[in-house]
C-alpha positions in Angstrom: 132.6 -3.9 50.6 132.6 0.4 51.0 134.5 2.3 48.7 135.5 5.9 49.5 136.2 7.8 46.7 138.5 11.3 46.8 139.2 13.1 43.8 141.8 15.5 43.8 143.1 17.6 40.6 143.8 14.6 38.3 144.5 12.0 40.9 141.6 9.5 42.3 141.9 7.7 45.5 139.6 4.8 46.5 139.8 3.7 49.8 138.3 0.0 50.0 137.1 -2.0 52.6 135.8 -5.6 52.7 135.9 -8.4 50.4 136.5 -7.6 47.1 134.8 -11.2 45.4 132.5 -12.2 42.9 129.5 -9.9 44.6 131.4 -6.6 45.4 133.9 -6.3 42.2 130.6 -5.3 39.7 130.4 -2.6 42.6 134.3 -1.5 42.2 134.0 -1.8 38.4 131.2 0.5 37.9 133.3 3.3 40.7 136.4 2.9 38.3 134.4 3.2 34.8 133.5 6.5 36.6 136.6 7.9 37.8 139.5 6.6 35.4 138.1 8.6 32.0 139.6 12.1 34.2 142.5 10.3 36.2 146.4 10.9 35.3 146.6 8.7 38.4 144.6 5.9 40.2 145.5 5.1 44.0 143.8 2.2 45.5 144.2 1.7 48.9 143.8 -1.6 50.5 144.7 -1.2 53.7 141.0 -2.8 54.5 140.7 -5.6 51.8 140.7 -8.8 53.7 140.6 -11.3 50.4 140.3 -10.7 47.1 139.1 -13.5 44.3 139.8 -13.9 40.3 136.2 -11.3 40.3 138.5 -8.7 41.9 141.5 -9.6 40.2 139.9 -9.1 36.5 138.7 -5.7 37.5 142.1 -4.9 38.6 143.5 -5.9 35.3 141.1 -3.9 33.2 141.7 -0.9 35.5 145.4 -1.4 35.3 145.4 -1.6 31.2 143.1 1.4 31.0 145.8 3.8 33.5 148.6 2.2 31.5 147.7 4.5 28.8 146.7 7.3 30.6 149.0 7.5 33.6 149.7 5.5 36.3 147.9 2.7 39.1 149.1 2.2 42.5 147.7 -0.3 44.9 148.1 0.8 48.3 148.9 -1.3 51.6 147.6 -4.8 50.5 147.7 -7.5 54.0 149.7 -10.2 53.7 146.8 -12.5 52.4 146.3 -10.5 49.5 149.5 -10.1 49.1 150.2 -13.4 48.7 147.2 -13.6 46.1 149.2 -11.5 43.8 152.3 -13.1 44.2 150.5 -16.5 43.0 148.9 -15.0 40.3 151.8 -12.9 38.7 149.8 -9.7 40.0 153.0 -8.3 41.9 154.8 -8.2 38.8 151.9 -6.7 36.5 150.5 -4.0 39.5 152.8 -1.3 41.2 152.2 -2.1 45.0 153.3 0.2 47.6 
């Protein structure tokens, strides 16, 4: 997985491509424990995540409770698989998703 990271006044933007599993999510976690502490808001952008598992999904969850406090998460452009991966797992009702 790549993640592109742009920063802009108070709002951080990681653009991710890949699969975000078991290997890659230490990779995302240790991106967000560096750019949530200065984010009012936290855009993730999806658009090339082909599959995400319960790795992905944690970090998700511990990024969403952190920006819950601070300001706000969006996830941005998820595929239909993924999609479908948060519908199952009561993601789409805990995540904003644009």
């Amino acid at each position: 997985m790549t993640i592109q990271k742009e920063t802009e006044a108070s709002q951080v933007t990681l653009k991710l491509v890949g699969r975000l599993d078991t290997i890659t999510a230490p990779s995302l976690e240790t991106e967000l424990k560096s750019a949530i502490p200065a984010a009012t808001k936290l855009v993730l952008d999806y658009t090339g995540i082909e599959y995400i598992s319960s790795a992905g999904l944690r970090v998700l969850l511990s990024a969403q409770k952190i920006m819950s406090r601070q300001g706000k998460m969006i996830v941005k452009n998820p595929n239909a698989t993924v999609m479908e991966i948060f519908e199952m797992t009561g993601f789409r009702d805990i995540l904003h998703i644009e």
